[in-house]
C-alpha positions, 0 to 999 in steps of 0.5 A: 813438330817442325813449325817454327815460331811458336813460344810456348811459356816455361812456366805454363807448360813446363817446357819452353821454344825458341822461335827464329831469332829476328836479327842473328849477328856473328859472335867471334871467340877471343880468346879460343880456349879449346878446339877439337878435331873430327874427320868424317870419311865415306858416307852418311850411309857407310862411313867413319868418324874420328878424331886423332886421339882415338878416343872416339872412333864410330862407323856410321850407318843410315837409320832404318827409318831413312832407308838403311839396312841396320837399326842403333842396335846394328852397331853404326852411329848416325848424326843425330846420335852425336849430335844429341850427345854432345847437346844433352852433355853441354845442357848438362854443364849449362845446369850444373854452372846456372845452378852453381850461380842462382842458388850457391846455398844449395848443395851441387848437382847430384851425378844423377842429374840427367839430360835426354835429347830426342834429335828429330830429322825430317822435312820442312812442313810448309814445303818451302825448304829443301832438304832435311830439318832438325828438331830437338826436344831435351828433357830434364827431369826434376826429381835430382833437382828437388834433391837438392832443395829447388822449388818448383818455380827454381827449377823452371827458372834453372833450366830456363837460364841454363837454356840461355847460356848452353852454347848448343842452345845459342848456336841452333838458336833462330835455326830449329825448333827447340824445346826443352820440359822439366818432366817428372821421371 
C-alpha cells in the first residue's frame, strides 16, 4: 500500500495514483483569503485540539492499532481522523466546483454526493525512510453522480480533474500515495 511511483489510468481501473512529483516548486498565496488557527496540547497519545472559536474541541488518543488502550469508539481523535475529514470535505467542494465547470447543463451535486477517505499510517516498505507514512485512498461513489445525467466516462473525467484542483490533493502531491476510485455503492 505504501509504494510509491506507480500510475495506474483512471479510466482502466476506475481509480487513479499519483506518483512522487519529479521537480516540486514552492506555491505562495496572494492574496490569503482564509486562515484558521488550531492548537494541539499534551500528546498524540493523550492530548487536546482546538481552535479558539470552540467550534471544534477533541481530546486526542492513540489508536489500538498503535498501542493505545482506546478504539474511535472510546471517544478520542487521532490525525488520521482529522486529516481524513478535512481531505474527503475539500474533495467534495473540488467535485461540486469541476462538476459546475465541465457540465453547466446538468443540474448540481445532489447533498447525497459523498467522499470516503481511508487515511493509512505505517512504515515505508522499502526501509529506507524513518518514521511513519501516510496513505489515503478517497472513495467516490457514482450513483449521485448519474443522478444528475453523467456517463460513465463524465464521471471519471469529473473526478479526475476535481483530483487536479482540490488543494489537499496538490498539497500531498509528490509526498504520498493516493488513490482515488469512482465505486458503485
Amino acid at each position: 500500500m505504501f509504494a510509491l511511483g506507480r500510475i495506474a489510468s483512471l479510466a482502466a481501473t476506475s481509480s487513479t495514483r499519483r506518483a512522487p512529483a519529479a521537480i516540486r516548486s514552492l506555491s505562495t498565496l496572494h492574496p490569503t483569503l482564509y486562515t484558521s488557527t488550531t492548537t494541539s496540547t499534551g500528546s498524540r497519545a493523550q492530548g487536546h485540539v482546538s481552535t479558539p472559536e470552540k467550534n471544534l474541541d477533541l481530546t486526542m488518543g492513540m489508536p489500538k492499532e498503535l498501542g493505545g488502550s482506546k478504539g474511535p469508539a472510546g471517544g478520542e481523535s487521532n490525525p488520521e481522523q482529522l486529516f481524513g475529514a478535512a481531505y474527503s470535505t475539500c474533495f467534495l467542494s473540488a467535485l461540486g466546483a469541476t462538476h459546475g465547470s465541465l457540465f453547466p447543463q446538468h443540474k448540481p451535486l445532489p447533498k447525497s454526493t459523498t467522499v470516503r477517505a481511508l487515511v493509512s499510517i505505517g512504515k515505508d516498505k522499502t526501509e529506507k525512510l524513518p518514521g511513519f507514512l501516510l496513505a489515503v485512498e478517497l472513495e467516490v461513489p457514482k450513483k449521485p453522480l448519474q443522478q444528475v445525467g453523467l456517463e460513465e466516462a463524465e464521471i471519471h473525467k469529473l473526478v479526475q480533474q476535481a483530483h487536479q484542483l482540490c488543494p489537499y490533493s496538490r498539497a500531498v502531491q509528490g509526498n504520498i500515495e493516493v488513490v482515488v476510485r469512482v465505486v458503485d455503492a
